[in-house]
N, C-alpha and C positions, 0 to 999 in steps of 0.2 A: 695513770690517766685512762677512762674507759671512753674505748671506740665505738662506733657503727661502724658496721661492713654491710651494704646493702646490694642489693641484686648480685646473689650468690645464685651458681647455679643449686640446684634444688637436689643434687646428687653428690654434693661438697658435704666434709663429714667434717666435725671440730678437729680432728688429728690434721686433717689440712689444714684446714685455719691456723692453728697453734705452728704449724709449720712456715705456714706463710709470712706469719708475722713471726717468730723466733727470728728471724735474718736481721730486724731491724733492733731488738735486743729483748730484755726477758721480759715474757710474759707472765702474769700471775695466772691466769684463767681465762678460759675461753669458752665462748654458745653459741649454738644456732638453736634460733627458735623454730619449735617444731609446732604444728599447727595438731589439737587435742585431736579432733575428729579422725582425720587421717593416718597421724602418726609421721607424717611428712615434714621435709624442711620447710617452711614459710620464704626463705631464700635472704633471710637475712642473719644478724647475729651480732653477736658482740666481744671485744678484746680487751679486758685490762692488762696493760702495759707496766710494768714498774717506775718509771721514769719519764716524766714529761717529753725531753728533749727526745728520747726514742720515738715516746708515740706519735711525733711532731714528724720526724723522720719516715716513720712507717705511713703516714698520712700524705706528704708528700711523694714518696715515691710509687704508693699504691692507687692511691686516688686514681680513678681512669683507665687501673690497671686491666687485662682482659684475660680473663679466666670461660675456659670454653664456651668463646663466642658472648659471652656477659661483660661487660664494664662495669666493672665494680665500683664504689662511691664508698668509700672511709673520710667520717668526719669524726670530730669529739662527741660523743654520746652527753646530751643535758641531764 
């Protein structure tokens, strides 16, 4: 199942991400999208998960979550 993770701080690198989310179980792959111009984070990103019921769990417990002063928002990615 692929996530949204939004309002990431802008200094979060995919090895956090993947870290973040590896607690709630395996990931296949993980992004942050980086904006062309700049070469900077955009502060959002993306997580596929292997398993529904994980990503369900990682959605849950992260949603809301606060990551240097950011609240973070994980939903399922359409």
């Amino acid at each position: 199942m692929k996530l949204i993770v939004l309002n990431l701080p802008r200094s979060f690198t995919e090895n956090e991400l993947a870290l973040l989310f590896k607690k709630y179980g395996n990931i296949k792959g993980c992004t942050i999208v980086m904006d062309a111009k700049t070469g900077g984070s955009k502060g959002f990103g993306f997580v596929d998960m292997a398993l529904a019921h994980e990503a369900t769990s990682a959605i849950r417990e992260l949603n809301g979550h606060l990551i240097a002063k950011n609240k973070i928002r994980v939903k399922p990615a359409d």
